[in-house]
C-alpha positions in Angstrom: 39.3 -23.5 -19.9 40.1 -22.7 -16.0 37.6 -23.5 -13.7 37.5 -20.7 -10.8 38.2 -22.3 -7.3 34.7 -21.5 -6.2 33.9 -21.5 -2.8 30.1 -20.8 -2.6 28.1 -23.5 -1.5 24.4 -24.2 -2.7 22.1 -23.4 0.4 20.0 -26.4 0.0 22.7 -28.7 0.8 24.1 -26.6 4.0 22.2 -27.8 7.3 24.3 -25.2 9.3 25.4 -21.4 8.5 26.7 -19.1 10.5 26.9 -15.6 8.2 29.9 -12.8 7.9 27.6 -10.5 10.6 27.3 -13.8 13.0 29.2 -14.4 16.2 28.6 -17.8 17.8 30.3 -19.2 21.0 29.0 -22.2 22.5 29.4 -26.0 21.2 27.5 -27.6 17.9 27.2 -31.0 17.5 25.8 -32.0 14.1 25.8 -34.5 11.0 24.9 -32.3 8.2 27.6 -29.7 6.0 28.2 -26.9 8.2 29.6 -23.6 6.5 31.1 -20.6 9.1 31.9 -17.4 6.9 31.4 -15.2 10.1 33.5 -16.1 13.7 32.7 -18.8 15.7 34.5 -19.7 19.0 34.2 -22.7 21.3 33.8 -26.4 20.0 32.1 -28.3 17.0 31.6 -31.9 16.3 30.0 -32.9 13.5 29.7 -35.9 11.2 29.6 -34.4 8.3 32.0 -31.6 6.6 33.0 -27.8 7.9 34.0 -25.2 5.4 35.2 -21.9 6.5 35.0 -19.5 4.2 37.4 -16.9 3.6 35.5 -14.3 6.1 35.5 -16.8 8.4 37.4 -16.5 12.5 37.1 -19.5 13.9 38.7 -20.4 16.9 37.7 -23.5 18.0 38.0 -27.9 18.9 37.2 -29.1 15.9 36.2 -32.7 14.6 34.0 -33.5 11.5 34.8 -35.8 8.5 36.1 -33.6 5.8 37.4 -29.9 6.7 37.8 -26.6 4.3 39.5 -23.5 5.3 39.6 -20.6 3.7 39.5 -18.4 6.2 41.8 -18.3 9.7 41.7 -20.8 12.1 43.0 -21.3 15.4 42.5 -24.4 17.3 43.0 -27.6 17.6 41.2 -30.2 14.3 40.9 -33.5 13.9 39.3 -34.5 10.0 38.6 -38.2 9.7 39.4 -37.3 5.9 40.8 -34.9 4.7 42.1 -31.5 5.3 42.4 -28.6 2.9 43.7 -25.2 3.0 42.7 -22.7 0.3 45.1 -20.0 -0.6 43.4 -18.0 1.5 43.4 -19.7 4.6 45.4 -19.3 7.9 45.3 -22.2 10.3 47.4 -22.0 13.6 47.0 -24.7 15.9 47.5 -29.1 16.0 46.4 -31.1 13.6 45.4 -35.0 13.1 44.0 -35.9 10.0 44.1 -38.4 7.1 44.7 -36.3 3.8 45.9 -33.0 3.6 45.7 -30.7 0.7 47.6 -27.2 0.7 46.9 -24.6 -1.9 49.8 -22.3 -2.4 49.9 -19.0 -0.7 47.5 -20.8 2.3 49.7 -20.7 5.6 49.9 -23.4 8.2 51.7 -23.7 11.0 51.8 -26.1 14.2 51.9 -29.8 15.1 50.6 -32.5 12.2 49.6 -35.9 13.0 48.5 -38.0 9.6 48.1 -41.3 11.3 48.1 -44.1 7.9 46.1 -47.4 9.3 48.6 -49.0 6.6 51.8 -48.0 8.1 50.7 -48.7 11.2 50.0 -52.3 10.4 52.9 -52.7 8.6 54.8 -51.9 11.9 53.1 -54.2 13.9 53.3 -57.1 11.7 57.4 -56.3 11.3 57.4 -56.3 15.3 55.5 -59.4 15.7 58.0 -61.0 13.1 60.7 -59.2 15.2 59.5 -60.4 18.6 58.9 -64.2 17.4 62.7 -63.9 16.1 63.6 -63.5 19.7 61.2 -66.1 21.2 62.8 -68.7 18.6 66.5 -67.7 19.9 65.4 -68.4 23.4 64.1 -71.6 23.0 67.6 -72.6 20.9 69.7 -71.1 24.3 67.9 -71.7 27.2 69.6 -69.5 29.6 72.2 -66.9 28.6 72.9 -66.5 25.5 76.2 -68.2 23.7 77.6 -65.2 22.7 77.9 -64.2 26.5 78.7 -67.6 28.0 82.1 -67.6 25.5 82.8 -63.6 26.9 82.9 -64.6 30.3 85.1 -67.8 29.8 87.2 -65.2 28.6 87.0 -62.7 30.8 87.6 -65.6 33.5 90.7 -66.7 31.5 92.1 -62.9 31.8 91.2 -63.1 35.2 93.4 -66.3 35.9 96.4 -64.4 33.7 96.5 -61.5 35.5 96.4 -63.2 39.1 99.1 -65.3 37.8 101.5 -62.7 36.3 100.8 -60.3 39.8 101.7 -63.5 42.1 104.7 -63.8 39.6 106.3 -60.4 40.4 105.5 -60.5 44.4 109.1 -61.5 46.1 
């Protein structure tokens, strides 16, 4: 009825594994599904996805589309989709991606960016609007504003009082 949260991947669709006995420090740059389930430390890009299993110690820069932990990480990631933590997995480090998906138990801790191409747009367009509000009040009130032309009549006016009032009392 339950389906296990199954981990293995099928070797025929990994390009890239580095096993539980493997150490690797250095940079990979790739496109295919790479899977780490030993400790890795330095930098990987790839175009495709990263899992790291739950033997896996990475501590490393790490961009690639899709990104699995299961294991610890330490670093700094960047998924151009999504992000998930297994229960198992420890991640320490920041953090921009597009989705993320935490499994309880899984720890996470550091900075988070989750930049939304929606939100953003929204705020620009609600600028724009903003901004062209402004544009439209200038051309209406060339020069200042009538809001502070009437303050400093006033301000004048109290101006003229109290000179009048002081040169009132002087003998």
């Amino acid at each position: 009825m339950f389906k296990k949260d199954n981990l293995e991947t099928p070797t025929d669709k990994v390009n890239t594994v580095i096993g539980k006995e493997t150490t690797f420090n250095g940079q990979i740059n790739g496109n295919g599904l790479i899977r780490i389930d030993g400790e890795a430390k330095g930098e990987i890009i790839n175009q495709g996805d990263v899992i790291i299993g739950e033997s896996g110690r990475v501590a490393v820069e790490l961009k690639a589309r899709n990104i699995t932990i299961a294991g610890q990480y330490e670093g700094a990631l960047e998924a151009e989709g999504r992000l998930e933590l297994k229960k198992t997995g420890k991640a320490v480090g920041t953090f921009k991606v597009n989705s993320l998906l935490v499994e309880e138990g899984a720890t996470l801790a550091g900075s988070m960016e989750m930049p939304d191409a929606e939100v953003e747009e929204v705020e620009k367009k609600e600028k724009e609007k903003k901004d062209s509000v402004f544009e439209k009040a200038d051309r209406h009130q060339p020069g200042k504003p009538q809001e502070t032309k009437d303050r400093e009549k006033q301000l004048g006016q109290l101006g003229q009082f109290s000179e009048s009032v002081s040169s009132e009392k002087s003998p």
